[in-house]
C-alpha positions as CSV (number, residue, x, y, z in Angstrom):
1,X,-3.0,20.5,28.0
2,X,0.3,22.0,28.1
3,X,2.0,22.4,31.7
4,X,2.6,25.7,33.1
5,X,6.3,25.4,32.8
6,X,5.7,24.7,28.8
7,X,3.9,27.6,28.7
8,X,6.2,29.9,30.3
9,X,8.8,28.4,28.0
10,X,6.2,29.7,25.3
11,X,6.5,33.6,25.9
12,X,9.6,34.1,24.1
13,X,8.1,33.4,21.1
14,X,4.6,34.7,21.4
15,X,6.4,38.1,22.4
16,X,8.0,37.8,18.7
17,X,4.9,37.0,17.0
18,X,2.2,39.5,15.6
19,X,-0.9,40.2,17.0
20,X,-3.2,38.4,14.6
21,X,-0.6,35.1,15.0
22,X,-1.0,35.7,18.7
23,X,-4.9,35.7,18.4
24,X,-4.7,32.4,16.1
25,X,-1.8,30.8,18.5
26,X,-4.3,31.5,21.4
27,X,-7.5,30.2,20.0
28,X,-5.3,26.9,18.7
29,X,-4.5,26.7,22.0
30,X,-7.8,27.5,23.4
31,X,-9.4,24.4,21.2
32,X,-6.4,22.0,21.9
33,X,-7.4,22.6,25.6
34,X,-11.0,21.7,25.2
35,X,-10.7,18.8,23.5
36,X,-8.2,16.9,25.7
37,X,-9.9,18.1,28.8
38,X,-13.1,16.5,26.9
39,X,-11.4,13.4,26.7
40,X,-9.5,13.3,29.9
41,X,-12.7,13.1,31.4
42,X,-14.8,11.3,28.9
43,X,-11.3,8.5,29.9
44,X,-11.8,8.8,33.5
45,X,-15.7,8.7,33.7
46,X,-15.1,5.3,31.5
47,X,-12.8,4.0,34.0
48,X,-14.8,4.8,36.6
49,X,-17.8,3.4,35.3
50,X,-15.6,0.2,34.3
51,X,-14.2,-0.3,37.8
52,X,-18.3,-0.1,39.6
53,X,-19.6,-3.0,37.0
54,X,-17.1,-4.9,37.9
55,X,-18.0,-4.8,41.2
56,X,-21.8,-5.4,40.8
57,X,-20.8,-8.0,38.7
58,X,-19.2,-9.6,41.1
59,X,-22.1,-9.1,43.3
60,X,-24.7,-10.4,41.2
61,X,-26.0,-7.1,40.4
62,X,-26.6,-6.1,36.5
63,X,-23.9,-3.8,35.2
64,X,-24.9,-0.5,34.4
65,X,-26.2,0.4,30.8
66,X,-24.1,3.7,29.9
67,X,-21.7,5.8,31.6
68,X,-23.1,9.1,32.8
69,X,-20.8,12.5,32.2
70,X,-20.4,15.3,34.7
71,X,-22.9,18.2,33.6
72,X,-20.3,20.9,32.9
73,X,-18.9,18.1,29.9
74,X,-22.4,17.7,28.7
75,X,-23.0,21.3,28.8
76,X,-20.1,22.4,27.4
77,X,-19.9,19.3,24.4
78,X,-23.3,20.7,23.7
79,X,-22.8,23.9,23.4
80,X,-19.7,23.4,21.5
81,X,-22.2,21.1,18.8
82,X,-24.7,24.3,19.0
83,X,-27.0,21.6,20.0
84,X,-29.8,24.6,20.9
85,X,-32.4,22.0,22.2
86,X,-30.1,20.0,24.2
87,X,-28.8,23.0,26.1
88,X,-31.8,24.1,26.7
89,X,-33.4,21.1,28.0
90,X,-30.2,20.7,30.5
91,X,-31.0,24.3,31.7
92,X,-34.4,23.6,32.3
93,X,-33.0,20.7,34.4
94,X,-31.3,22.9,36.7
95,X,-28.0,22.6,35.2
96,X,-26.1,26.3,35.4
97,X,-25.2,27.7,32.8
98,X,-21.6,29.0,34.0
99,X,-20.0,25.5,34.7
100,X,-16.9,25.5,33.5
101,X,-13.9,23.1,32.6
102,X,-10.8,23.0,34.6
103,X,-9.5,26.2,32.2
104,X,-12.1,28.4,34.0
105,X,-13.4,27.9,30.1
106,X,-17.8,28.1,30.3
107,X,-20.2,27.8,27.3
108,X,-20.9,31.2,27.0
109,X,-16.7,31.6,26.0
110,X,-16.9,29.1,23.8
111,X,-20.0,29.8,22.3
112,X,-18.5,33.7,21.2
113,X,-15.8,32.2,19.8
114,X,-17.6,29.4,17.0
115,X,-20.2,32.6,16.8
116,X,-23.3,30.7,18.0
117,X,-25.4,33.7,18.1
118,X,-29.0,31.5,19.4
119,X,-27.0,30.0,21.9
120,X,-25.3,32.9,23.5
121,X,-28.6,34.1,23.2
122,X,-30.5,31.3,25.2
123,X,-27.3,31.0,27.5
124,X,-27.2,34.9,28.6
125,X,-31.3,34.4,28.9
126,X,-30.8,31.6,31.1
127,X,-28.4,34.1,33.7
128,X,-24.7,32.9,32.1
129,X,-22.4,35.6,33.5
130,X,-21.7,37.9,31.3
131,X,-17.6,38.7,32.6
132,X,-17.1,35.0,33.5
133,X,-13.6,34.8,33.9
134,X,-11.3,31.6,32.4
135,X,-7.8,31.0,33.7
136,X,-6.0,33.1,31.8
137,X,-9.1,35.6,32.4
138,X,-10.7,35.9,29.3
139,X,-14.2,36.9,29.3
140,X,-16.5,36.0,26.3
141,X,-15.6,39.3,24.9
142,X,-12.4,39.4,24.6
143,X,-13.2,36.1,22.6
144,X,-16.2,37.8,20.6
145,X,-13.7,41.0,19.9
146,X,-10.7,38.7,19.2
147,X,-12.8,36.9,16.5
148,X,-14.2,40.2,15.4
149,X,-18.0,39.2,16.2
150,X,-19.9,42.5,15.9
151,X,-23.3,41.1,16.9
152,X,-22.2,38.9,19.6
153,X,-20.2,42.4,20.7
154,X,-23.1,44.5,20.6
155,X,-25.1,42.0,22.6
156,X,-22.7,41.6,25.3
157,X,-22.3,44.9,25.6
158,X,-25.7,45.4,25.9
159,X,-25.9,42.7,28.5
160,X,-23.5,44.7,30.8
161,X,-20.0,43.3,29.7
162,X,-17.2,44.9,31.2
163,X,-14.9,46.9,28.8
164,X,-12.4,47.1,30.8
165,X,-11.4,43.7,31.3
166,X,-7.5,42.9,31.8
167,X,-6.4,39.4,30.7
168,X,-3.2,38.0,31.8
169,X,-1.5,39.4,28.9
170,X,-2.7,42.7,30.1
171,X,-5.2,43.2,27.0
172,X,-8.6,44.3,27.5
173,X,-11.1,43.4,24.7
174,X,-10.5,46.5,21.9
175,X,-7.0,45.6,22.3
176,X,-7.4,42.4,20.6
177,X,-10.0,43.2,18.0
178,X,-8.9,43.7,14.4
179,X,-12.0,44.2,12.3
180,X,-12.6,48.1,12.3
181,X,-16.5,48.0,12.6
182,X,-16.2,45.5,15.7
183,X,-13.6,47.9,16.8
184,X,-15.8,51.1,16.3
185,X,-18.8,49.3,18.6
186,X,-15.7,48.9,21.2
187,X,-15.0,52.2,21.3
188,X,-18.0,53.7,21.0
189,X,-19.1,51.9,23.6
190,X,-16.2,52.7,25.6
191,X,-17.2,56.7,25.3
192,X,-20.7,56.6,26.1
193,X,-20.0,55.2,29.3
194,X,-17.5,57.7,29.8
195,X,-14.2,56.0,29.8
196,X,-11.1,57.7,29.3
197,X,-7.6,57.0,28.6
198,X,-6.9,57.7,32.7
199,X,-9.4,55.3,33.4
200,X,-8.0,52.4,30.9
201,X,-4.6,52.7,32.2
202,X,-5.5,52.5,35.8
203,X,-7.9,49.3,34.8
204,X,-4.8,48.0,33.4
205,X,-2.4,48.4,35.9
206,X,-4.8,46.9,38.8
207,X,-3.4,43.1,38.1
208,X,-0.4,44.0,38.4
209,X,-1.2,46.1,41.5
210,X,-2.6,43.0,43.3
211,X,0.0,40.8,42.5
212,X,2.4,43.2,43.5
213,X,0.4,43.7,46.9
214,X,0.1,39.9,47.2
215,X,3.8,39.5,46.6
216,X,4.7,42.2,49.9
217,X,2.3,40.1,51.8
218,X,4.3,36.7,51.5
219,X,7.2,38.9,52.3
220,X,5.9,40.4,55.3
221,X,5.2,37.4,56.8
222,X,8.6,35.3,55.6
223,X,7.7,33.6,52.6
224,X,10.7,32.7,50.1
225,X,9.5,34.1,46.5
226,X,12.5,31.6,45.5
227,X,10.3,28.0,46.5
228,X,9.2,25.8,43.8
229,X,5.6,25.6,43.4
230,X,3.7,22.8,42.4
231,X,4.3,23.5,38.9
232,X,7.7,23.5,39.7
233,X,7.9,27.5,39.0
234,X,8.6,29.6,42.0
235,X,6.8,33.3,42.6
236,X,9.7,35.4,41.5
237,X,10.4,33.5,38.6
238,X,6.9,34.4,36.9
239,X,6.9,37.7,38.3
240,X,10.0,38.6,36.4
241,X,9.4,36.3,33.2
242,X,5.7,38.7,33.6
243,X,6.9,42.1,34.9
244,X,10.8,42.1,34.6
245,X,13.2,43.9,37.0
246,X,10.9,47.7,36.5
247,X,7.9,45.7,39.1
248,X,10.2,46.0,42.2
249,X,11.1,50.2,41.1
């Protein structure tokens, strides 16, 4: 997983790039994340497991047989198989269906971006949230748009998905979406419920409106913007690489 700092460095050149290379640099990204998370934990379970035979072995006891994985890796490896029957029998288990990995990534985002339409299916059945949020606040559709899924659209939509979702970019869904007929569900969408261009831009300035507030708050009561964090990045460093000097006007 790159750092934060890495993907700061990033920006530069993802500003340069088009929007379909940004959509295919993200989703690289996206699937380079899941995997070493996967792995990183599938590591550390193994270690884990490794370090508690030892000690029953050295107790006498018998070693355990297998190591057993958090849910949200089993859920989410599933998913990611489109293993339909295992998903469903670790939902009928009591497993939720909005566990997510360390990205903030669940099933549901992954499953709109492979186009698993049964599973998205069984996953919104079994009470996924429909505007789960990942870290870079995604929702499964700005992934179903991105990859220009009209059915997987049309049923989030359906299942109450917000339009008007801001990622960290500042995108909302029909910003991303390329294909025209995916697009035309978008915006169709987007006028029956009666949104209008006032009502997009002041969706899309709220983010920046909190972090804004936020930032006043640390101010009011002393903070320095100018103190490393534990990514080594301080406050007014990603403000300006996000906002430049215009924020503070």
């Amino acid at each position: 997983m790159a750092e934060h700092l890495e993907l700061l460095a990033e920006m530069p050149m993802v500003g340069k790039m088009s929007t379909q290379e940004r959509l295919k640099h993200a989703q690289k990204r996206r699937a380079q994340q899941v995997k070493i998370w996967a792995q990183a934990e599938k590591e550390a379970q193994a270690k884990k497991g490794s370090g508690k035979q030892l000690q029953k072995e050295a107790a006498g006891r018998e070693p355990p047989k297998q190591v057993v994985f958090p849910p949200s890796v089993v859920l989410l490896e599933a998913a990611a198989r489109n293993d339909l029957e295992e998903v469903r029998q670790l939902l009928r288990s009591g497993v939720s269906p909005d566990l997510a990995n360390e990205d903030g990534l669940t099933a549901l985002h992954q499953c709109c971006i492979d186009d698993f339409r049964e599973m998205v299916q069984q996953l919104l059945e079994a009470g996924a949230e429909v505007n789960a949020r990942d870290s870079e606040c995604w929702t499964p559709l700005h992934a179903a748009a991105t990859c220009g899924h009209l059915h997987l659209v049309e049923l989030l939509i359906a299942r109450g998905a917000d339009l008007l979702a801001v990622n960290t970019d500042g995108n909302m869904p029909y910003d991303l979406c390329e294909d025209e007929q995916t697009l035309d569900c978008l915006e169709t969408a987007m006028a029956n419920r009666g949104i209008t261009q006032d009502s997009i831009e002041e969706a899309r300035a709220v983010p920046e409106l909190l972090m804004l507030n936020d930032l006043q708050s640390l101010l009011h009561v002393g903070a320095d913007l100018n103190d490393p964090l534990d990514h080594g990045a301080t406050l007014m460093y990603v403000v300006m690489r996000r906002y430049g000097p215009s924020c503070w006007s």
